[in-house]
LUMRO-652042 format. One line per 4 residues: number of its first residue (from 1); their letters; for each residue x, y, z of N, C-alpha, C, O. Coordinates in Angstrom, 1 decimal. Layout:
# residues N
NUM = a = X,Y,Z,X,Y,Z,X,Y,Z,X,Y,Z ~ ...;
This chain:
# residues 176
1 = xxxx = 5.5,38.9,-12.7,4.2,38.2,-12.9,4.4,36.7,-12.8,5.2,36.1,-13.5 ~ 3.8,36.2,-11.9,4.0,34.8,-11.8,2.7,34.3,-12.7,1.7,35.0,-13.2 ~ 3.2,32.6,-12.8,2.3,32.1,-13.8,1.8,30.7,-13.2,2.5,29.7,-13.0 ~ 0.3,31.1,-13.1,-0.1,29.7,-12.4,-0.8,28.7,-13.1,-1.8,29.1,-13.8;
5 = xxxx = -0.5,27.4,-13.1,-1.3,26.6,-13.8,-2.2,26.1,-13.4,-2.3,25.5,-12.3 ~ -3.0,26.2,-14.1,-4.6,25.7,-13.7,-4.7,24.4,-13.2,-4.0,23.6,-13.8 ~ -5.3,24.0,-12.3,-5.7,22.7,-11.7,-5.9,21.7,-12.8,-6.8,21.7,-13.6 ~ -4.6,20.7,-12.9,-5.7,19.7,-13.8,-6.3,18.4,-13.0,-5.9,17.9,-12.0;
9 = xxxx = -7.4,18.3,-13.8,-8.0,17.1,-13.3,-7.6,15.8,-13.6,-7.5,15.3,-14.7 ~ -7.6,15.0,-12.0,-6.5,13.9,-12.1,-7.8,12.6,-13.0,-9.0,12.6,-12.9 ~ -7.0,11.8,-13.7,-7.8,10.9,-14.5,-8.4,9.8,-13.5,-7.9,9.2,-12.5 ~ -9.8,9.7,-13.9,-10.3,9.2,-13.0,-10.1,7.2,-13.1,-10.3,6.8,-14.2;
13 = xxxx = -9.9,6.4,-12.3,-9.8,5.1,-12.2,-10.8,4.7,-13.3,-11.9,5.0,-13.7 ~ -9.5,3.6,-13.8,-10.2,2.9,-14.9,-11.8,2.3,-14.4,-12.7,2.4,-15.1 ~ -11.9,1.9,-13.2,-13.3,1.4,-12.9,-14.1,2.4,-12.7,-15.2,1.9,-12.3 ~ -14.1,3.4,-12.9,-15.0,4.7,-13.0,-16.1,4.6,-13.3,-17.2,5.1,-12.8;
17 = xxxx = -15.9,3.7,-14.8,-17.3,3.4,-15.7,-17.8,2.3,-14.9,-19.0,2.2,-15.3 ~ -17.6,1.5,-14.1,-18.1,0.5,-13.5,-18.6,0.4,-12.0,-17.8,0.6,-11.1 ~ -19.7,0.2,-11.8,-19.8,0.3,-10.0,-19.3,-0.6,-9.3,-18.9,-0.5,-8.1 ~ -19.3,-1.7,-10.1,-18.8,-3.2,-9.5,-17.8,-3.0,-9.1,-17.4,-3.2,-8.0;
21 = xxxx = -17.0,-2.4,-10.5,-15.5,-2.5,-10.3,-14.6,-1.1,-9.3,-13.4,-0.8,-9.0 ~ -15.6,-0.6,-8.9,-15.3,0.6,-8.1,-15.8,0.3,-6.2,-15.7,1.2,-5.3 ~ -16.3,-0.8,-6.1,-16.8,-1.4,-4.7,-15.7,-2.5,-5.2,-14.7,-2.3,-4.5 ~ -15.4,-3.5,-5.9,-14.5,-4.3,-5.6,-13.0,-3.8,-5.0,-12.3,-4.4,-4.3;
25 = xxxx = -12.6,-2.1,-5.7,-11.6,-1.8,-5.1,-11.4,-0.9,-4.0,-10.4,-0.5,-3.5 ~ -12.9,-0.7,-3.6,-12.7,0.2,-2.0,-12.5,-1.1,-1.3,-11.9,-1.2,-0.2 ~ -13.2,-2.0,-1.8,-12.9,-3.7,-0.9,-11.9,-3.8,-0.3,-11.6,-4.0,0.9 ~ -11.3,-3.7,-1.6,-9.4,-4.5,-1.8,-8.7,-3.5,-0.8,-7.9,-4.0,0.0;
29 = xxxx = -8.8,-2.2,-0.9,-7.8,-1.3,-0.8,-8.1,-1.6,0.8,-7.1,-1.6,1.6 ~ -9.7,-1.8,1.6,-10.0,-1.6,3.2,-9.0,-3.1,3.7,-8.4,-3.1,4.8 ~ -8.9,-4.4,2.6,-8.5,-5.3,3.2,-7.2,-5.2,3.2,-6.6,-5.5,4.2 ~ -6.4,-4.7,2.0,-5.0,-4.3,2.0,-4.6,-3.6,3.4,-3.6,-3.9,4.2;
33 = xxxx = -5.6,-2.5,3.6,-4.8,-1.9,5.0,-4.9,-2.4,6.3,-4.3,-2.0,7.3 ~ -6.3,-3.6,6.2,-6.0,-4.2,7.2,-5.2,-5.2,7.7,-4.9,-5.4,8.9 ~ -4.8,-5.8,6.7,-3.6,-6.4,6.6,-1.9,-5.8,6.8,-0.8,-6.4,6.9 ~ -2.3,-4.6,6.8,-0.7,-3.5,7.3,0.1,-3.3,5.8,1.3,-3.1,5.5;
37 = xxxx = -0.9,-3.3,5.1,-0.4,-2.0,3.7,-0.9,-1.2,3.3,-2.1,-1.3,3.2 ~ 0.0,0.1,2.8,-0.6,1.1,2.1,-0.5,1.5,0.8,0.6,1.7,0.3 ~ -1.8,1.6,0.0,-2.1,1.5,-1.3,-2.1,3.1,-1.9,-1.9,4.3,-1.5 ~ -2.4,2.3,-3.7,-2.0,3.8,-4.3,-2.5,2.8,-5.0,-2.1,1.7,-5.1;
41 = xxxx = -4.2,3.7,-5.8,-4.9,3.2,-7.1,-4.1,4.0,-8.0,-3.6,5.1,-8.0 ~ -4.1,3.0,-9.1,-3.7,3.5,-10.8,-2.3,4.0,-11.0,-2.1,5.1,-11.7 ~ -1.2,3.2,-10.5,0.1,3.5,-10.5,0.7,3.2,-11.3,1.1,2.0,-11.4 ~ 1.0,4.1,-12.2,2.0,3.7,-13.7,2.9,3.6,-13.6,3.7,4.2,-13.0;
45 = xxxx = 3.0,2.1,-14.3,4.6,1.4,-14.1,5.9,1.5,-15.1,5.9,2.0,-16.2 ~ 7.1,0.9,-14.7,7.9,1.8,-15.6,7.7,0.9,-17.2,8.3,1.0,-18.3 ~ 6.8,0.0,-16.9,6.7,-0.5,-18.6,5.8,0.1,-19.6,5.6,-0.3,-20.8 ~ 5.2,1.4,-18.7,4.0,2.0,-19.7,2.6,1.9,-19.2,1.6,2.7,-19.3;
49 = xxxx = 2.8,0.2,-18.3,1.1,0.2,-18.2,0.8,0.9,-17.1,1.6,1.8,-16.7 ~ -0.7,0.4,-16.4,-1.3,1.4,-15.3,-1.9,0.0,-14.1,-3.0,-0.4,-13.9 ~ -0.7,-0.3,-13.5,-1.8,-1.0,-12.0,-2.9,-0.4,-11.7,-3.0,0.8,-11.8 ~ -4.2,-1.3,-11.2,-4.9,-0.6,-10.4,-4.9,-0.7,-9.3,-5.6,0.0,-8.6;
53 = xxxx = -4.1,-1.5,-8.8,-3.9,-1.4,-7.0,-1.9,-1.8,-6.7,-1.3,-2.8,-7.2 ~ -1.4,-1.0,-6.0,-0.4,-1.3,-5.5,-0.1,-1.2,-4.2,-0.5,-0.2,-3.6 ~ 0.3,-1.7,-3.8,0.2,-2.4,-2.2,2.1,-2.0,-2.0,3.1,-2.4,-2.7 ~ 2.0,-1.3,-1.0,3.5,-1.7,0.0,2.9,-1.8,1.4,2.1,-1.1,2.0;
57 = xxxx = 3.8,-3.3,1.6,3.9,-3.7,2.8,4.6,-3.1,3.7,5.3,-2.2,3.3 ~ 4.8,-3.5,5.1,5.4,-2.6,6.1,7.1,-3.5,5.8,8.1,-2.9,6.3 ~ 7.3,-4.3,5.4,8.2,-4.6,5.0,9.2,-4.5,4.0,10.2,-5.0,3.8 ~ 8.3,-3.1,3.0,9.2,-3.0,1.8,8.3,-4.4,0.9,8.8,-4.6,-0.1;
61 = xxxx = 7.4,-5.1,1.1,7.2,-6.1,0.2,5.8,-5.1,-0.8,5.0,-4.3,-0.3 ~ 6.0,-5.5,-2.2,4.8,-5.1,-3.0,4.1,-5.4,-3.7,4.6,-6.1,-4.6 ~ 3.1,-5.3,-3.7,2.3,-6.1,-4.5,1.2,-5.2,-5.4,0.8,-4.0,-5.3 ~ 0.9,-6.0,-6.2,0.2,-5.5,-7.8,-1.6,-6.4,-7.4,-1.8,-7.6,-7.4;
65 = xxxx = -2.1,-5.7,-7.3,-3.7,-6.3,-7.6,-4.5,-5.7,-8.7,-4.8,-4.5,-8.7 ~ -4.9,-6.7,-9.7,-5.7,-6.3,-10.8,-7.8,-6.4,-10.5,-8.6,-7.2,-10.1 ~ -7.8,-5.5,-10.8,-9.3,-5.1,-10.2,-10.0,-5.9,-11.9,-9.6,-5.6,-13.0 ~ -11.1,-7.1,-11.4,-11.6,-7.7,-12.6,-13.3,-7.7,-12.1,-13.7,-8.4,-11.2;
69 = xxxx = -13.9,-7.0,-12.8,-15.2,-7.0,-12.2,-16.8,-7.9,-13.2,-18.0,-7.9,-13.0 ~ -16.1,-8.5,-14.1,-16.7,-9.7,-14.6,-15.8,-10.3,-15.7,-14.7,-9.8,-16.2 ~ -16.5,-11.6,-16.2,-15.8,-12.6,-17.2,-15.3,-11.9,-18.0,-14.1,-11.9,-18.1 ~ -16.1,-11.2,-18.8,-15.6,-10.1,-19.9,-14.8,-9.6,-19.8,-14.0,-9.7,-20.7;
73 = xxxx = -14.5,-8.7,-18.8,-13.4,-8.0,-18.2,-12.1,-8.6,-17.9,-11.0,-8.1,-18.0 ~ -12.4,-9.8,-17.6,-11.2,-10.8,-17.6,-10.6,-11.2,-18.8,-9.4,-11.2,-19.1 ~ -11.7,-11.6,-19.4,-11.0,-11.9,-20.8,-10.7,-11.0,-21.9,-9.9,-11.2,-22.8 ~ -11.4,-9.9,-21.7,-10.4,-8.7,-22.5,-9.4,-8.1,-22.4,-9.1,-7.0,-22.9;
77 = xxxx = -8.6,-8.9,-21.7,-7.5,-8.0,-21.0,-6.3,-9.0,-20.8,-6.6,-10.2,-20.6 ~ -5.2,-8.7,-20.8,-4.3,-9.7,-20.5,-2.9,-8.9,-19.8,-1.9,-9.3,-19.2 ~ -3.5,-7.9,-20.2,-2.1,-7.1,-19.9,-1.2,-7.4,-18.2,0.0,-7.1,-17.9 ~ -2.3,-8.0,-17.1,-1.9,-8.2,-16.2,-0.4,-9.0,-16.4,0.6,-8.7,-15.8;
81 = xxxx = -0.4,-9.9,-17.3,0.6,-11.0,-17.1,2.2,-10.1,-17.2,3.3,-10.5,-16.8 ~ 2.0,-8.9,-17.7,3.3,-7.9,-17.7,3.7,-7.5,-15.9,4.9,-7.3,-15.6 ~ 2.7,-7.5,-14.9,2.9,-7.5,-13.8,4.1,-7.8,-12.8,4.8,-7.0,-12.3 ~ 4.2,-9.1,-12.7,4.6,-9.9,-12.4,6.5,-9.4,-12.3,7.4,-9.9,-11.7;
85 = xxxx = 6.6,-8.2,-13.2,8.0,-8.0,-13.1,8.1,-6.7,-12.7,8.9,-5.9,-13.3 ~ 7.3,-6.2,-11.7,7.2,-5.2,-11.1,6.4,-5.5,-9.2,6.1,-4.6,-8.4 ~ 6.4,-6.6,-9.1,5.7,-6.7,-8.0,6.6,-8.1,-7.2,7.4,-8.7,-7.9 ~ 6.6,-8.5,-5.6,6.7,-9.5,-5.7,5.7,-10.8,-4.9,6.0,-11.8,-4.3;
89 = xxxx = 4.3,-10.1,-5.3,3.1,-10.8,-5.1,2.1,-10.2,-6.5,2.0,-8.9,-6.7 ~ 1.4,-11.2,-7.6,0.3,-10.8,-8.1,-0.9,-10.9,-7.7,-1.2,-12.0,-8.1 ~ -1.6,-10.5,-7.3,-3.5,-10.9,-7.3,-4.8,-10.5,-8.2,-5.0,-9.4,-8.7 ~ -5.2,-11.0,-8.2,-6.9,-10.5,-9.0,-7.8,-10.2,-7.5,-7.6,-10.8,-6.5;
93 = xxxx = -8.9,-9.2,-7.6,-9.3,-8.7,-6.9,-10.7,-9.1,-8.5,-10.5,-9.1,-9.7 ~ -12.2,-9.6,-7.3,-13.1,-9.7,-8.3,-14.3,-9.8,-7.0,-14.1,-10.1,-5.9 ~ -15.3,-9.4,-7.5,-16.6,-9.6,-7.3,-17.4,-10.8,-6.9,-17.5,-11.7,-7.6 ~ -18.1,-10.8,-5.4,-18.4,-12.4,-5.5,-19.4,-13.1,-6.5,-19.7,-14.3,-6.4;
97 = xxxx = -19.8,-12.1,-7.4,-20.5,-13.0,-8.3,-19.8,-13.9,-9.4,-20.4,-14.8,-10.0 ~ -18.7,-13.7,-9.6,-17.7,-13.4,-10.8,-16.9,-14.7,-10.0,-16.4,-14.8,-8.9 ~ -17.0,-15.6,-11.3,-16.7,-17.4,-11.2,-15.0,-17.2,-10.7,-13.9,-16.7,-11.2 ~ -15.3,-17.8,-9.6,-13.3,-17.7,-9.3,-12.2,-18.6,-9.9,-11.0,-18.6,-9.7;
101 = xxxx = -13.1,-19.6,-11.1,-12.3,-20.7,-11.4,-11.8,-20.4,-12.7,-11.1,-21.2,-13.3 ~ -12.3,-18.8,-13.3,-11.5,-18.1,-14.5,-10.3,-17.9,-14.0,-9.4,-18.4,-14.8 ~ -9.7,-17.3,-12.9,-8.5,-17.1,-12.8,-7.2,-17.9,-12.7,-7.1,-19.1,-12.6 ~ -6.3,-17.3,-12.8,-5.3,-18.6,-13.6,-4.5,-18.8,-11.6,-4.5,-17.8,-10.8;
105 = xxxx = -3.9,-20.0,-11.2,-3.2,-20.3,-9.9,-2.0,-19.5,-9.8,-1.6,-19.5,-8.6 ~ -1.1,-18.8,-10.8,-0.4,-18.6,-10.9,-0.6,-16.9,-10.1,0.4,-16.2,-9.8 ~ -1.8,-16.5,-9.8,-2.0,-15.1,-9.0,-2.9,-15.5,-8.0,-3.9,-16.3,-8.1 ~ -2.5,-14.8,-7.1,-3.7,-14.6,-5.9,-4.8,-14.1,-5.7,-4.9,-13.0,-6.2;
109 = xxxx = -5.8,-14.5,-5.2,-7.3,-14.2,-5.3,-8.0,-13.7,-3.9,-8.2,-14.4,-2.9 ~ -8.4,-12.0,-4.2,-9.6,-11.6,-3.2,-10.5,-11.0,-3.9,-10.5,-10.1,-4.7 ~ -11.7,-11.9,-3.3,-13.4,-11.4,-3.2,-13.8,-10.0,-2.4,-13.9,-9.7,-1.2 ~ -13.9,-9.5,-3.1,-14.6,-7.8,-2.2,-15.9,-7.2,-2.9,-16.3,-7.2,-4.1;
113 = xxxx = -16.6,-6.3,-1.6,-17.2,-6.0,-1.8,-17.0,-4.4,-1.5,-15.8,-4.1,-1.4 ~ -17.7,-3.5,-1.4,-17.8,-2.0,-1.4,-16.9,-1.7,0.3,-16.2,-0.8,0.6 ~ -17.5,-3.0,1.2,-17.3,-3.2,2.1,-16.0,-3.7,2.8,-15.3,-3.3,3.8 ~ -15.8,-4.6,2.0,-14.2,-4.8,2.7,-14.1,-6.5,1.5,-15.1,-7.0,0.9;
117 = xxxx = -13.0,-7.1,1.4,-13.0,-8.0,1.1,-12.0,-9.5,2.0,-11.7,-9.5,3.2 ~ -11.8,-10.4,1.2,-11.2,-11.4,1.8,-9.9,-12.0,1.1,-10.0,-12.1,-0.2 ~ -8.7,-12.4,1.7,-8.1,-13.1,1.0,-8.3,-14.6,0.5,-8.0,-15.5,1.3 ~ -8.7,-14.9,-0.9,-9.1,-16.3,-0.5,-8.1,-17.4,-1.0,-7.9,-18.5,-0.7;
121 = xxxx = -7.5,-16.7,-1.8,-5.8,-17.5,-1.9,-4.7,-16.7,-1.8,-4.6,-15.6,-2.2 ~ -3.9,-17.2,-1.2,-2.4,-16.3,-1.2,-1.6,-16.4,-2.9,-1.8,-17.3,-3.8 ~ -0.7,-15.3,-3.1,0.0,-15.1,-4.3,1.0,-16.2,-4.0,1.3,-16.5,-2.8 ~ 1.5,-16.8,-4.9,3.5,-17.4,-5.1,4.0,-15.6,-5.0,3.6,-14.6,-5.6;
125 = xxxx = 5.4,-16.0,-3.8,6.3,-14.8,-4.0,6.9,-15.0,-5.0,7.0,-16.2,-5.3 ~ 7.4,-14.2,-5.6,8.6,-14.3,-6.8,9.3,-12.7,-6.3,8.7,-11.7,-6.5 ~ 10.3,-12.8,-5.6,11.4,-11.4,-5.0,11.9,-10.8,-6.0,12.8,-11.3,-6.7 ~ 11.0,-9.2,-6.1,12.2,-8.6,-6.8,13.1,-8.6,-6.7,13.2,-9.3,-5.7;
129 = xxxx = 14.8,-8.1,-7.2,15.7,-7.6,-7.8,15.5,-6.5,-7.0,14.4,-6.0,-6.8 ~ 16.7,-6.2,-6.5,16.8,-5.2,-5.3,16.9,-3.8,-6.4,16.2,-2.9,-6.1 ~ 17.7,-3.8,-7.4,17.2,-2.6,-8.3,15.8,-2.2,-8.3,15.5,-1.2,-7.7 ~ 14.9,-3.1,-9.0,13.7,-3.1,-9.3,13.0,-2.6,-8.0,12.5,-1.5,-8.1;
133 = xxxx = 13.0,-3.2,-7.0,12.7,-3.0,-5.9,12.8,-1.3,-5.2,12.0,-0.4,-4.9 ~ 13.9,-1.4,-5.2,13.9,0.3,-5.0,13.3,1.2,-6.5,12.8,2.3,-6.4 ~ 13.4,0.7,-7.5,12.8,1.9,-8.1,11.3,1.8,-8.8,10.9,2.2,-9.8 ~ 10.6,0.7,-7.4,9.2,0.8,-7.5,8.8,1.4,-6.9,8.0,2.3,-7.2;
137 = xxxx = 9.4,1.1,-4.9,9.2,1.8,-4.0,9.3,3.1,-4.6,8.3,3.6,-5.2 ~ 10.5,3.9,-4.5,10.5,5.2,-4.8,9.3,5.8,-6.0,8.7,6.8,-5.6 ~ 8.9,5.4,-7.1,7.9,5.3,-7.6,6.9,5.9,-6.8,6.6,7.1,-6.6 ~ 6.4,4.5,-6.2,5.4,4.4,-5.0,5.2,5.8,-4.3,4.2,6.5,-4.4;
141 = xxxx = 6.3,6.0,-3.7,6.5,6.8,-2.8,6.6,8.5,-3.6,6.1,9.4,-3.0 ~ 7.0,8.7,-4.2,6.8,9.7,-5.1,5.2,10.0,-5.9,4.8,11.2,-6.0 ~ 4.8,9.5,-6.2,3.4,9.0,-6.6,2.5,9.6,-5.5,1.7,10.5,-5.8 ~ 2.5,9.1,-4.3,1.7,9.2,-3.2,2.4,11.0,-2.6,1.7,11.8,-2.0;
145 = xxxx = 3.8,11.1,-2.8,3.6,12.6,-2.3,3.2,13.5,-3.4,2.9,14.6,-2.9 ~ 3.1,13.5,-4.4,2.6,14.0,-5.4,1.4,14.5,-5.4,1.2,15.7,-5.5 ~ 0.5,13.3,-5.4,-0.7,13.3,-5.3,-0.9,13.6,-3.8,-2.1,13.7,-3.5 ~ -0.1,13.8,-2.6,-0.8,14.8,-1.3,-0.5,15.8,-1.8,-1.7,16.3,-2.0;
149 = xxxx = 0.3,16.8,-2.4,0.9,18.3,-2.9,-0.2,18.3,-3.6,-0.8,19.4,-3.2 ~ -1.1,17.7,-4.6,-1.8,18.0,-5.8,-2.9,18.6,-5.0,-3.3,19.7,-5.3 ~ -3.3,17.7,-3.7,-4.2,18.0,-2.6,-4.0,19.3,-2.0,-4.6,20.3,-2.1 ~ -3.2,19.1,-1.6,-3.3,20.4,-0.6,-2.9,21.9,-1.5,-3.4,23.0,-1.3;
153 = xxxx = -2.0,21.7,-2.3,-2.2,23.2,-3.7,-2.8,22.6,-5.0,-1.8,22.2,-5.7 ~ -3.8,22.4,-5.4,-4.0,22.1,-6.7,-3.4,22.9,-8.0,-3.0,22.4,-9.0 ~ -3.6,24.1,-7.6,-2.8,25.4,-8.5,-1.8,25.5,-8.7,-1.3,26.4,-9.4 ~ -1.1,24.6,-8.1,0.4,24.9,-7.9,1.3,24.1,-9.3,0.9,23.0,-9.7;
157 = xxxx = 2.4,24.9,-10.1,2.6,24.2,-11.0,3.6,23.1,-10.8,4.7,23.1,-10.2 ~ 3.1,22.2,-11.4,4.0,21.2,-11.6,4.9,20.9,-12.0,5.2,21.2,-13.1 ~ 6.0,20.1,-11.2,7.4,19.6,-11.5,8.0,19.2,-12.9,8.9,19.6,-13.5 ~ 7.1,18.3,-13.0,7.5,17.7,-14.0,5.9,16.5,-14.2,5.0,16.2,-13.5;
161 = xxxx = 6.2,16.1,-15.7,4.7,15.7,-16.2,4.2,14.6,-15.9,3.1,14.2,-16.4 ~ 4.9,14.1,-15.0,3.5,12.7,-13.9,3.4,11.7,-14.8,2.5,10.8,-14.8 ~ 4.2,11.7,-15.5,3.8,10.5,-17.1,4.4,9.0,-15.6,3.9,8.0,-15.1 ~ 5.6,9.5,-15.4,6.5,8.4,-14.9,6.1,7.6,-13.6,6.4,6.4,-13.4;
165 = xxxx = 5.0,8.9,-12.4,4.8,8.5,-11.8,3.2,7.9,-12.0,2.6,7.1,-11.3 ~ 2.7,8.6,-13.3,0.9,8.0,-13.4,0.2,7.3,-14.5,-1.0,7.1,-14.7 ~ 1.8,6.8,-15.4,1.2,6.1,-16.7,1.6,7.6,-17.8,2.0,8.8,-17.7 ~ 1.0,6.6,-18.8,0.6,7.6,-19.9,0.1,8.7,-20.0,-1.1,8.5,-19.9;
169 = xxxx = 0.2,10.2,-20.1,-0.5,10.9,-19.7,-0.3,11.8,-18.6,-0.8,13.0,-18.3 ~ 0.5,10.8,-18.0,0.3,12.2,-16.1,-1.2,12.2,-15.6,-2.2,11.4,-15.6 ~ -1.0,13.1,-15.2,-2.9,12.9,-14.3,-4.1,13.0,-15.2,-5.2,12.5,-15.1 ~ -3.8,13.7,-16.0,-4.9,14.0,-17.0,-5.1,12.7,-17.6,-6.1,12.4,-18.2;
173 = xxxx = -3.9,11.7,-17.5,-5.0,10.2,-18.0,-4.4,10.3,-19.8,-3.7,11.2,-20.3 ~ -4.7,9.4,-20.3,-3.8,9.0,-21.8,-4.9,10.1,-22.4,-6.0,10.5,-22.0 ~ -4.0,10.6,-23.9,-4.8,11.5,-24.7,-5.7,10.0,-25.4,-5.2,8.9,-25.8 ~ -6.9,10.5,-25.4,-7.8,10.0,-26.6,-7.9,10.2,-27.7,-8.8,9.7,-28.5;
């Protein structure tokens, strides 16, 4: 008798509750790949937290973009500043309504819309640590086949509990 586990349902993007914040990141993600990277929304990092955009370049270069879809949002939050030792580009990704002169110089800034967005300042590199480095990519890269397998067998049971590759929680998203 085999034993199959039920589909769970993957936790949906912190910007879920937000429309803003959910067109600022189809933005980001259309201009990331036009730029020649491929993304992975909501990738849990090995400090616990949850990116909302992670970017690998065709170079192995990575980058972290924090989706901020007004003032409030900005200012309730700080957790981005932990970033920075998991990436070696930060950015804010924001809304063109949404004052650009809140964000601090120390990260890079793109305006998007549902549509696509723009780079309007470049990040300071700071290069990971070739450790670090590899055990984001792999991350990354584990993350993203994960989530194709989740795709193509949803029933299929799982390896192991996604906490590492999806945050807190695994796919089902942190317990409330």
């Amino acid at each position: 008798m085999s034993h199959v586990q039920e589909p769970s349902v993957p936790v949906a993007p912190t910007w879920a509750r937000s429309a803003t914040a959910a067109a600022v990141a189809r933005g980001t993600t259309r201009l990331l790949q036009a730029l020649g990277c491929t993304t992975l929304c909501e990738l849990g990092l090995p400090s616990g937290r949850r990116a909302d955009i992670v970017a690998l370049g065709r170079t192995g270069e990575l980058w972290i973009v924090e989706v901020k879809s007004s003032i409030a949002d900005f200012q309730a939050d700080n957790k981005w500043r932990d970033y920075h030792r998991h990436c070696d580009r930060l950015f804010f990704a924001t809304a063109p309504e949404v004052p650009l002169t809140i964000f601090p110089e120390t990260a890079g800034l793109i305006v998007a819309d549902r549509f696509g967005g723009q780079l309007v300042r470049e990040a300071p590199e700071h290069r990971l640590p070739a450790a670090t480095r590899r055990a984001m990519t792999l991350r990354f890269v584990r993350a993203a086949a994960h989530r194709l397998q989740a795709l193509l067998d949803p029933t299929a049971p799982a390896g192991e509990s996604g906490a590492d590759l999806f945050g807190p929680g695994g796919l089902e998203g942190p317990a409330i």
